[in-house]
PyMOL CGO cylinders between C-alpha atoms (Angstrom):
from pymol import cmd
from pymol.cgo import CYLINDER

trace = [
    CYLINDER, 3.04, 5.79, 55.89, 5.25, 6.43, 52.71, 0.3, 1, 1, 1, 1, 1, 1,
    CYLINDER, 5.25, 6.43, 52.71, 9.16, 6.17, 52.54, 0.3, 1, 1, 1, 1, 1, 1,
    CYLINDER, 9.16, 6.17, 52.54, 10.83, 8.73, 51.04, 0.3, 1, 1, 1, 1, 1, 1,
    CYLINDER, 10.83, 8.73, 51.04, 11.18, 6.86, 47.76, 0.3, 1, 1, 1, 1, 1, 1,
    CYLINDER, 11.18, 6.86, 47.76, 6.53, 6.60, 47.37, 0.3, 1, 1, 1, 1, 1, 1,
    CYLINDER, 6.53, 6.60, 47.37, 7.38, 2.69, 49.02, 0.3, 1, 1, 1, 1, 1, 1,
    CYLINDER, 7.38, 2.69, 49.02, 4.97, 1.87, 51.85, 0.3, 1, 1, 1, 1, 1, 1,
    CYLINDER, 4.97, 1.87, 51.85, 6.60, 1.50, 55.29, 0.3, 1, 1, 1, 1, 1, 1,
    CYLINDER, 6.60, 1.50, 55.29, 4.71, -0.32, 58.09, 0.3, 1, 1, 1, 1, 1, 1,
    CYLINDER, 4.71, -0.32, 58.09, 5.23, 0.75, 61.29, 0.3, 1, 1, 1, 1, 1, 1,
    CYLINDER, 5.23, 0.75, 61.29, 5.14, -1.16, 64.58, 0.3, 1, 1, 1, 1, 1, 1,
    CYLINDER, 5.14, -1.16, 64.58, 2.50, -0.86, 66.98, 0.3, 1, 1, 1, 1, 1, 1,
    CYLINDER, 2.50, -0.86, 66.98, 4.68, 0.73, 69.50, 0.3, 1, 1, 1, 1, 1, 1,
    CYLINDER, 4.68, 0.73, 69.50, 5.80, 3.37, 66.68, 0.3, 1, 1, 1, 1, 1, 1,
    CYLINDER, 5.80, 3.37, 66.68, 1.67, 4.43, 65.84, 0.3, 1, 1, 1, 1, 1, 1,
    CYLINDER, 1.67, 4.43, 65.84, 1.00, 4.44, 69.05, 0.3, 1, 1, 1, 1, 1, 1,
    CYLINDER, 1.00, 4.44, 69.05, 3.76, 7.23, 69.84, 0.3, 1, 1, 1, 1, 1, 1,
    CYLINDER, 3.76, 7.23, 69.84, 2.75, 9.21, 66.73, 0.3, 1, 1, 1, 1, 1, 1,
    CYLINDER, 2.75, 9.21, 66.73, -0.43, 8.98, 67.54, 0.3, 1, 1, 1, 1, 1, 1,
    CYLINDER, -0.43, 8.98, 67.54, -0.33, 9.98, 71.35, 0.3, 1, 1, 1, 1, 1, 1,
    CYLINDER, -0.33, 9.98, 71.35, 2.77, 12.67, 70.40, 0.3, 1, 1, 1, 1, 1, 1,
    CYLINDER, 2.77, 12.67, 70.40, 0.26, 14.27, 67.77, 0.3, 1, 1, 1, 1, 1, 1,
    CYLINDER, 0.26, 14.27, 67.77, -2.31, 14.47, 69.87, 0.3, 1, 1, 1, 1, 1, 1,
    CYLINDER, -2.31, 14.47, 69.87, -1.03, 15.28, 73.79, 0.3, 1, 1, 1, 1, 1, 1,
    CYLINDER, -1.03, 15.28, 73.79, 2.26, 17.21, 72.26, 0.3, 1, 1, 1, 1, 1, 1,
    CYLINDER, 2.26, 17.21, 72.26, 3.68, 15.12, 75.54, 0.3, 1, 1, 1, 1, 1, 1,
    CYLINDER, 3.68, 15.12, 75.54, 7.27, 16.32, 76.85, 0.3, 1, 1, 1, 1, 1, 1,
    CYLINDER, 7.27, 16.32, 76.85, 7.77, 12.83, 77.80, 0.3, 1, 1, 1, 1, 1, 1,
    CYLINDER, 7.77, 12.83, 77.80, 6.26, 9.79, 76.50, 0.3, 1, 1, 1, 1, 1, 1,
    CYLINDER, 6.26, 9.79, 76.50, 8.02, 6.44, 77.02, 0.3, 1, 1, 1, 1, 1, 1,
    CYLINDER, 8.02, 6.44, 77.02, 6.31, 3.35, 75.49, 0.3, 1, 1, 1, 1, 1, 1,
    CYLINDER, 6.31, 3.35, 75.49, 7.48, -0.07, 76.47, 0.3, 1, 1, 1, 1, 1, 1,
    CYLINDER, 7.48, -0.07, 76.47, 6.52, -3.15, 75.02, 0.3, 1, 1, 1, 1, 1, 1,
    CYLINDER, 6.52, -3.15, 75.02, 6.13, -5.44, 77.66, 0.3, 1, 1, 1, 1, 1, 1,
    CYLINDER, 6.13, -5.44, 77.66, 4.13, -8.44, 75.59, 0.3, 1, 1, 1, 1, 1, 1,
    CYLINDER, 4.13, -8.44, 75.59, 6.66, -11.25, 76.67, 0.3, 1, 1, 1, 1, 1, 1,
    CYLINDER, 6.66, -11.25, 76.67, 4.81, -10.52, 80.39, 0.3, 1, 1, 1, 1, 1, 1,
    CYLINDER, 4.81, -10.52, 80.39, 1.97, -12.08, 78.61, 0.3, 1, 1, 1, 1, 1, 1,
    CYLINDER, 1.97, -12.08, 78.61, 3.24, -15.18, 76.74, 0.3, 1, 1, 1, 1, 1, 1,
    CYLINDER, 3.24, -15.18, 76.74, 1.02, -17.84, 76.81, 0.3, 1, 1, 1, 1, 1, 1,
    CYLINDER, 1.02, -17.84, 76.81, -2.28, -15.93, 78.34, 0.3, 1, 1, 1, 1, 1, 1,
    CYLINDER, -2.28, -15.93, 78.34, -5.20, -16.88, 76.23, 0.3, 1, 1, 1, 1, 1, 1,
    CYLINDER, -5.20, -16.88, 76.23, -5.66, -13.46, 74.36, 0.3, 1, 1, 1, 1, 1, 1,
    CYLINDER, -5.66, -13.46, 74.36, -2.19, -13.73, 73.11, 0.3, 1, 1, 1, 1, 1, 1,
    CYLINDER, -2.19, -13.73, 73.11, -2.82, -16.18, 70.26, 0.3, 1, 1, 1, 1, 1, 1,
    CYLINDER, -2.82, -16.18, 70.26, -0.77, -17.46, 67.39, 0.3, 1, 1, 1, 1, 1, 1,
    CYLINDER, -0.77, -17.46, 67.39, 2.38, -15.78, 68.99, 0.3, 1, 1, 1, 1, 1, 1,
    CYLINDER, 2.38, -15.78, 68.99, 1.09, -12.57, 68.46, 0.3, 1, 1, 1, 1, 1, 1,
    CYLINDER, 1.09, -12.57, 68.46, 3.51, -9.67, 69.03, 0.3, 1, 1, 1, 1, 1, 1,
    CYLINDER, 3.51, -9.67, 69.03, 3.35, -6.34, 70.53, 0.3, 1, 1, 1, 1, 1, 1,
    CYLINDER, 3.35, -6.34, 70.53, 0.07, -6.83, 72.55, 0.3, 1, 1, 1, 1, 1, 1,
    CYLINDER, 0.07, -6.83, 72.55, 1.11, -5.30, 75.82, 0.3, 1, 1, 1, 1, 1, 1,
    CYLINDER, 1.11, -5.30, 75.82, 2.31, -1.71, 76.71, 0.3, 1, 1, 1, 1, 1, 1,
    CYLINDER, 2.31, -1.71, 76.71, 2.79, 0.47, 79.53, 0.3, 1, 1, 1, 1, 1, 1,
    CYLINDER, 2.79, 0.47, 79.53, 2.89, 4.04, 78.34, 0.3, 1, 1, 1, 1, 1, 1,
    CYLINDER, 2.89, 4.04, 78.34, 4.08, 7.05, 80.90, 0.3, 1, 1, 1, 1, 1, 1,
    CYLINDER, 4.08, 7.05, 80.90, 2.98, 10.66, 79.41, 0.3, 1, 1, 1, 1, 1, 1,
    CYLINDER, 2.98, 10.66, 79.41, 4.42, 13.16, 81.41, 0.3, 1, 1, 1, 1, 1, 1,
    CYLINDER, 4.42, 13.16, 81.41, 3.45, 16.95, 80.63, 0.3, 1, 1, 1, 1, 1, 1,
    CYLINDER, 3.45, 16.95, 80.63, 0.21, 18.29, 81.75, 0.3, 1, 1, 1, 1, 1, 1,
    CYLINDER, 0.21, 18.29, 81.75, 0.87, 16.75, 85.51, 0.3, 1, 1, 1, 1, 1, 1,
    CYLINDER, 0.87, 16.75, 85.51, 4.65, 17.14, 85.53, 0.3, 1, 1, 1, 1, 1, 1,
    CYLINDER, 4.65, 17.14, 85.53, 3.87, 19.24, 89.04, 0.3, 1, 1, 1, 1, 1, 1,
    CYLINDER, 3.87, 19.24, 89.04, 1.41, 16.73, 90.39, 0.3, 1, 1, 1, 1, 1, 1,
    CYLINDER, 1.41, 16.73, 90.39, 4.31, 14.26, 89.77, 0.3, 1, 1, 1, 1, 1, 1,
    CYLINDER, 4.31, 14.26, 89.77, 7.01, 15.99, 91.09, 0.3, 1, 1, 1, 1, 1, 1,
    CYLINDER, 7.01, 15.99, 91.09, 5.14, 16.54, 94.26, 0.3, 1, 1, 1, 1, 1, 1,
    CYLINDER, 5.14, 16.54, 94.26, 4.36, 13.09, 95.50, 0.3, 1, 1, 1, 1, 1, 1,
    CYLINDER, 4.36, 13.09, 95.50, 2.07, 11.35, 92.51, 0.3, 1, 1, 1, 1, 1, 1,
    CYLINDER, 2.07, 11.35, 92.51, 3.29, 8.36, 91.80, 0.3, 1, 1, 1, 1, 1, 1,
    CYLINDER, 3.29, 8.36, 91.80, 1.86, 6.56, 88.88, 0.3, 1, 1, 1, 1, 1, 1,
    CYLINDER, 1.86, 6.56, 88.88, -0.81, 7.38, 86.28, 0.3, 1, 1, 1, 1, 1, 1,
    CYLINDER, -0.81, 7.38, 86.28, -2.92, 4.92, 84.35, 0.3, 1, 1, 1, 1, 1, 1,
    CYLINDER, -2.92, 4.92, 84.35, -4.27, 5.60, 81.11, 0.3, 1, 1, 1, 1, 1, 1,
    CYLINDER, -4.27, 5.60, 81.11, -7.44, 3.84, 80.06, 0.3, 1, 1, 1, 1, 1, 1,
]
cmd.load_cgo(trace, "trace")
């Protein structure tokens, strides 16, 4: 991604993985938390690696399913 003076910004994982999942599902909803420190010290978090762990909620295409008794979805 380019800032608005042509120098490259990196973005965090968290931050591509909304534009990516807001570009695509035009979500009304979309929370994304990082919840990596869950995971400290498993054995694929090496080298204390950052931003490895998410749980994303997308809420628009079953926003009645949800308000009628579903209670979580899973994305894989």
């Amino acid at each position: 991604m380019m800032g608005s003076r042509g120098t490259s910004v990196v973005l965090s994982r968290a931050a591509r993985m909304r534009q990516k999942l807001q570009s695509a599902l035009e979500a009304s909803a979309l929370d994304i938390e990082d919840v990596s420190y869950q995971h400290a010290g498993h054995a694929a978090v090496k080298d204390n690696a950052n931003e490895t762990h998410f749980n994303i909620k997308v809420y628009d295409l079953l926003t009645d399913e949800l308000n009628s008794g579903l209670h979580a979805i899973s994305i894989v």
